[in-house]
C-alpha positions in Angstrom: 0.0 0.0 0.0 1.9 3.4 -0.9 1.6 6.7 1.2 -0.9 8.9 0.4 -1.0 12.7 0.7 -3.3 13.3 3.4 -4.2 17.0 2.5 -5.0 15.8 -1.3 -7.3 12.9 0.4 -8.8 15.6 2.1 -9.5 18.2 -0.3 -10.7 16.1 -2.6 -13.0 14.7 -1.3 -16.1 17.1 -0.2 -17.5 14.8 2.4 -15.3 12.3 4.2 -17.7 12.7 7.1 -15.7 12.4 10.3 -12.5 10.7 10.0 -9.5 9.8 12.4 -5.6 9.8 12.0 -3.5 8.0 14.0 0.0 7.5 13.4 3.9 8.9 14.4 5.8 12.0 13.7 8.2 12.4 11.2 11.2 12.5 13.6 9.7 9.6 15.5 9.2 11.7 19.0 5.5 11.8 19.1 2.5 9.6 18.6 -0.1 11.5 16.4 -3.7 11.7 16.9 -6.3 13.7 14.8 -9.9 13.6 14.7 -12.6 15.7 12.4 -16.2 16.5 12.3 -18.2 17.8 9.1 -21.8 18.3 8.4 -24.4 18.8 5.8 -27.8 19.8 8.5 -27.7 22.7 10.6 -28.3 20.9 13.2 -24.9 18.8 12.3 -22.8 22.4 12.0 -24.3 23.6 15.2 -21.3 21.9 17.1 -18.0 23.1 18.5 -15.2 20.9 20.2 -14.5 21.9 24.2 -12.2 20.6 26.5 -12.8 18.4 29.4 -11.1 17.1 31.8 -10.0 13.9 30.0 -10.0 14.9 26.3 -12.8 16.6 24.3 -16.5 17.0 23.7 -18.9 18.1 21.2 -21.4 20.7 22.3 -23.7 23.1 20.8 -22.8 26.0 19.4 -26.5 27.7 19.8 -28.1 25.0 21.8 -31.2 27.1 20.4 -31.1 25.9 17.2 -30.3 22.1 18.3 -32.7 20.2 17.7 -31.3 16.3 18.1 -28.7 15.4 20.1 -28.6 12.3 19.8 -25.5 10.6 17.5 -24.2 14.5 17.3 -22.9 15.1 21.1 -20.7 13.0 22.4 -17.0 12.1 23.9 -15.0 11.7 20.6 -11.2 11.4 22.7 -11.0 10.3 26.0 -7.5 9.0 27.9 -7.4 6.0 29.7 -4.8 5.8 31.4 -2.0 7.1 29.2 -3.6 5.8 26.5 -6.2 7.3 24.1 -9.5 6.6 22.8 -10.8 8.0 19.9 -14.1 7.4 17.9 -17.3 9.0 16.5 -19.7 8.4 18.5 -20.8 7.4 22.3 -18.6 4.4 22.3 -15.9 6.5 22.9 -17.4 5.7 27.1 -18.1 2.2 25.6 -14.2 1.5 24.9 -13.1 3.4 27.8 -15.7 1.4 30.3 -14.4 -1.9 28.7 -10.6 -1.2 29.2 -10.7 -0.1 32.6 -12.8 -3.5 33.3 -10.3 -5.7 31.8 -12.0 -6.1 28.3 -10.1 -5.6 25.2 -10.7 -2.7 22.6 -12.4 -5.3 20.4 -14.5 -6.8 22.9 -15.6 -3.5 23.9 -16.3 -2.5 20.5 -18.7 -6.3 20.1 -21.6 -5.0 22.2 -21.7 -1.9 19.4 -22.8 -1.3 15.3 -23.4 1.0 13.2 -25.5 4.6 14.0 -29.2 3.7 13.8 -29.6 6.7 11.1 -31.6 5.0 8.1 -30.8 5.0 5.3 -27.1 6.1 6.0 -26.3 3.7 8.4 -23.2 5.4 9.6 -20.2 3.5 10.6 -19.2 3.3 13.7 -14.9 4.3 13.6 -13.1 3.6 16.5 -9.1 3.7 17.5 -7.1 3.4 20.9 -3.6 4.9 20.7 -1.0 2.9 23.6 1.9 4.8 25.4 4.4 3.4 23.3 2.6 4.3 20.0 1.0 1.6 18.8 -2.6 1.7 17.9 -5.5 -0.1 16.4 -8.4 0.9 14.6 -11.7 -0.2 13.9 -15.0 0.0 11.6 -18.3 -1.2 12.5 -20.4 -1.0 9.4 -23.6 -2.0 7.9 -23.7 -5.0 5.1 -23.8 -2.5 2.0 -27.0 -1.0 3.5 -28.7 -3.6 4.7 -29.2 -3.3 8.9 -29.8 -7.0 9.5 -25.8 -7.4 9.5 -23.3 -5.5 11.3 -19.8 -5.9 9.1 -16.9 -5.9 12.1 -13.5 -4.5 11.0 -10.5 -4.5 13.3 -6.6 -3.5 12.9 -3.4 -3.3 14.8 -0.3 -1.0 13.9 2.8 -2.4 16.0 5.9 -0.2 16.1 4.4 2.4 13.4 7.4 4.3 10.9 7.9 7.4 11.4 6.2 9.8 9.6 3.5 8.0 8.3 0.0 7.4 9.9 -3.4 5.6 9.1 -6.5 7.6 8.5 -10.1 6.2 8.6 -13.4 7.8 7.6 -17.2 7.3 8.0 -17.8 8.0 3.9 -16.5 7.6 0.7 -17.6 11.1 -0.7 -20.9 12.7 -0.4 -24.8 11.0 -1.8 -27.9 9.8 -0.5 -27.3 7.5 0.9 -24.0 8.3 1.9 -21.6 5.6 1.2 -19.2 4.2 3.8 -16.0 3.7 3.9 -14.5 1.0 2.4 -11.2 -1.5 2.7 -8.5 -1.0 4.9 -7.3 2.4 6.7 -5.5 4.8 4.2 -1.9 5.1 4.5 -0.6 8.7 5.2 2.3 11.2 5.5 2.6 13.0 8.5 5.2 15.2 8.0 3.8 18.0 9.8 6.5 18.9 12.3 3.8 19.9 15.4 0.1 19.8 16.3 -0.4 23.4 15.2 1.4 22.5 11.4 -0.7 19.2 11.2 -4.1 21.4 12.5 -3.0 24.2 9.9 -3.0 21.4 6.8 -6.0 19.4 7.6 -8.0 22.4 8.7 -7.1 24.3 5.0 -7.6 20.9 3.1 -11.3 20.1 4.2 -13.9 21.1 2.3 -15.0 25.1 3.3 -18.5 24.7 3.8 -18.6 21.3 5.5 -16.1 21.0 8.2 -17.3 21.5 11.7 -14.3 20.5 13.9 -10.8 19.8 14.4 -8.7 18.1 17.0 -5.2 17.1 16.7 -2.5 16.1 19.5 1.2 15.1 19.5 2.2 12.9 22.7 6.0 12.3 23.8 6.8 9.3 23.6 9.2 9.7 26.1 7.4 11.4 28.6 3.7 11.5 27.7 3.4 15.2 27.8 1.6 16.2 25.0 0.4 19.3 22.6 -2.8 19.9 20.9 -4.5 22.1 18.9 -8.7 22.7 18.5 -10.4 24.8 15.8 -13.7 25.1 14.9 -15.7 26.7 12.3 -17.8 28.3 14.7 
């Protein structure tokens, strides 16, 4: 599989949806971890990310013009430990729960599928990011439409290169339906040098009148201290 350009992924493509990166730095020194947002709906651009005190959360912009929370607010990153979990959804708590009660991150992810959002059927994309680096990913998807079968998609990156990540996104492009994602984790290049030069390129690449939100963190691997950087349309 050869390394894509992550901004050209991203600009071409007017609605990837929300999509997570997850790789290491070019100089090998931090684990990388991005995460986006878009939307079509108002009620889908009405969002902003805020900080808690464990990662990040979505949250009305107006909350007078939201009008369903539901599948829209949630945890998207939460640590565990000094690891992080990242997804689209609620299962963000479902991953965390499971690893602090001994499950594993695929276990966890067994008792999920796919958002309940007919016709769509949004997959469900999940990753955990470990101390040292390694992560895995993960897609819960519906059987080419069809909601009587839950399609379960798991991966794990040992000792990732350097500069290079894996990105993963709920759609192929925009349509109704939308289609999901398909095949395995897109290979990147992250040769942004910090969380501010990786926010600046993903931030200019996606499309102008969809994106919502942007998060993006680099985390010693030496130490665990980390950097991050937020923006948000709104």
């Amino acid at each position: 599989m050869n390394k894509l350009d992550l901004t050209h992924l991203l600009s071409s493509n007017p609605y990837p949806g929300r999509g997570i990166v997850l790789g290491r730095s070019a100089d090998g020194k931090f684990a990388v971890a991005a995460y986006f947002i878009m939307g079509r709906s108002e009620n889908s651009r009405n969002r902003v990310f805020t900080v808690t005190e464990d990662g990040i959360r979505t949250e009305a912009h107006d909350p007078s013009k939201m009008t369903d929370p539901s599948l829209i607010i949630y945890h998207p990153v939460r640590e565990v430990g000094r690891g992080l979990v990242v997804t689209n959804g609620d299962q963000t708590d479902t991953v965390r729960d499971g690893l602090l009660a001994g499950k594993t991150f695929a276990s966890a992810l067994h008792t999920r599928e796919f958002e309940p959002d007919a016709p769509n059927y949004t997959p469900r994309i999940s990753g955990l990011l470990s101390p040292d680096g390694s992560f895995k990913l993960s897609i819960l998807k519906s059987a080419d439409g069809d909601p009587s079968c839950c399609h379960r998609y798991f991966y794990t990156y040992d000792h990732p290169l350097a500069g290079e990540g894996r990105f993963i996104h709920t759609y192929m492009g925009d349509g109704s339906p939308l289609p999901s994602f398909e095949g395995e984790p897109e290979r990147v290049v992250l040769d942004a040098p910090s969380a501010e030069a990786l926010a600046d390129q993903m931030w200019n690449a996606l499309n102008p009148d969809n994106k919502v939100s942007l998060f993006v963190r680099y985390i010693s691997l030496e130490d665990g201290t980390y950097t991050q950087v937020i923006r948000n349309k709104f």
